[in-house]
Phi, psi and omega in degrees: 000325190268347107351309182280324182288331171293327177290332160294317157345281183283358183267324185267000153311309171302346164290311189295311169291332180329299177281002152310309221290304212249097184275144152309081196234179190231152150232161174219171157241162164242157175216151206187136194218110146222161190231068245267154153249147202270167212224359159242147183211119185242114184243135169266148175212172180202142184237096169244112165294096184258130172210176175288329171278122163317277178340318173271328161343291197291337168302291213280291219282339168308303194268019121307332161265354166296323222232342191278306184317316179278358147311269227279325175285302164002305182249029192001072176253156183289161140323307194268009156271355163258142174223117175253358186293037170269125166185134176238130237183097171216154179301154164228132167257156166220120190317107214266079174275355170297274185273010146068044170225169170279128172236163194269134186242326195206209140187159188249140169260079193253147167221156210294162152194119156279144174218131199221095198272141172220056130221093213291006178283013200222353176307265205309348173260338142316322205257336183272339201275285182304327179278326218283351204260351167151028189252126196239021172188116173223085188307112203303189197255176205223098188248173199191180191228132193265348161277356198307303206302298201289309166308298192298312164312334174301287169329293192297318176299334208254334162295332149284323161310311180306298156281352159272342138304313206283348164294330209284326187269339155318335215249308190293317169296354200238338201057040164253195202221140181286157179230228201267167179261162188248290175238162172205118170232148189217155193211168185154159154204184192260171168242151183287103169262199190235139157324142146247140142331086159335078180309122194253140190294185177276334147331324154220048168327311180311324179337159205249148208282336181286000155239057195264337195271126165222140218242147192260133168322152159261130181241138189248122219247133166222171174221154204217161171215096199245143182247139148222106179329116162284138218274158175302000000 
């Protein structure tokens, strides 16, 4: 008998911690969006030259980032927000159908340029500015918040508010009480937007083309996922 009570003991203690170990909990999500407008604008451009001569390529595409550059001084963007130092050197072949072989006709020069603008009132006259001066690959831009980490933080605060609402009416509707948060985890980046084309009245055709780029918010997104203990 006293064997059997000591066994009943321990069962029901292992009961009791069983149920510590497995807590009474709610999980919810939050989702939380803000959006800025952006204050970086980074465009890749490439100036490629094909000629029989390497030598004269490389001279006309030398002297075409020459003429991008004195843009780019122009528009008093720093020196140290440019990099022209991209540069590609390749045969240019052309299928030979006579002797059914590739033969050498040139070669193409091309060379890179990053520019990285934080004055975006200066977009539409880069990007109209680099082609009229000779860049024949301009890649849209790329835009950013020079704030992101504080935004994206921002973001992140308010997904958590967003999810302790939506626990305080899950938990109140069920008549229970929120307890400690137990886990939390979060995912997000912000998205890129792209130029858009300004739609122009008829009025105003005339309008001048660099200030046709008109640039989209950045939104900066988090999603939050929280576990919360219920209270006894």
């Amino acid at each position: 008998m006293r064997t059997r009570l000591i066994a009943l003991i321990l069962l029901a203690a292992n009961t009791v911690a069983l149920a510590d170990d497995n807590p009474r909990t709610v999980s919810v999500s939050g989702k939380a969006t803000v959006t800025a407008q952006p204050d970086i604008a980074r465009i890749s451009m490439s100036v490629v030259e094909r000629n029989k001569s390497l030598n004269v390529a490389q001279q006309s595409a030398s002297a075409t980032t020459a003429k991008i550059l004195r843009l780019l001084d122009r528009l008093k963007i720093d020196r140290k927000r440019i990099d022209t130092t991209g540069l590609n050197i390749r045969p240019d072949y052309r299928w030979n159908r006579t002797s059914e072989q590739q033969e050498l006709i040139g070669y193409v020069v091309e060379r890179q340029i990053m520019v990285e603008l934080r004055d975006l009132d200066n977009l539409g006259k880069l990007l109209e500015g680099a082609v009229e001066a000779g860049a024949n690959q301009v890649s849209p831009p790329g835009f950013d918040r020079t704030d992101r980490a504080e935004l994206h933080r921002r973001a992140l605060a308010d997904a958590i508010r967003d999810a302790r609402a939506n626990a305080d009416v899950m938990v109140a509707a069920a008549g229970a009480e929120i307890g400690n948060v137990m886990t939390i985890s979060s995912s997000g980046m912000p998205s890129q937007p792209r130029p858009m084309m300004r739609a122009m009245a008829a009025d105003a055709v005339a309008e001048s083309a660099e200030a046709s780029y008109v640039t989209g918010d950045i939104r900066f997104e988090a999603f939050v996922n929280i576990v919360y203990e219920l209270a006894p």
